[in-house]
C-alpha positions, 0 to 999 in steps of 0.5 A, a space after each residue: 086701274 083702266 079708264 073705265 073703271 075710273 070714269 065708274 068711280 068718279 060718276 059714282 062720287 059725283 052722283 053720291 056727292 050731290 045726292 048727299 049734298 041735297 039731302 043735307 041741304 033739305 034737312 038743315 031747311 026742315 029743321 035747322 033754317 035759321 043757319 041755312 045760310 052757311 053750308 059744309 061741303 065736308 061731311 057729304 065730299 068725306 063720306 062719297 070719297 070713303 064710299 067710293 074709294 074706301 076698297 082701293 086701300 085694301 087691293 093689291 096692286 097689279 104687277 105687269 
C-alpha cells in the first residue's frame, strides 16, 4: 500500500471512530443517562476498524 492511501484510511477510522463514538455517547444520554458514567470504546473502535480495513482481507497482495 502507498502512504496515501494509508493516511485516507486512518482519516477514515479516525473520523468514523469519533462520529460513532458521539453517537453512542448522545443516545446512551437520551435513553440510558443513569449509566452515562461508564463508557465503551469497543463497539465504536470494532465497527470503524471492520469498515475501514475489512476489504484488505480479501485483496491480493502485489508482487514487485
Amino acid at each position: 500500500m502507498k502512504w496515501f492511501e494509508i493516511r485516507k484510511r486512518l482519516f477514515k477510522f479516525a473520523t468514523l471512530f469519533i462520529s460513532l463514538s458521539t453517537v453512542t455517547y448522545i443516545f446512551n444520554y437520551i435513553f440510558r443517562p443513569s449509566e452515562i458514567d461508564i463508557y465503551h470504546f469497543g463497539t465504536p473502535l470494532g465497527i470503524s476498524l471492520s469498515l475501514v480495513f475489512f476489504d484488505l482481507m480479501f485483496s491480493k497482495e502485489k508482487k514487485d
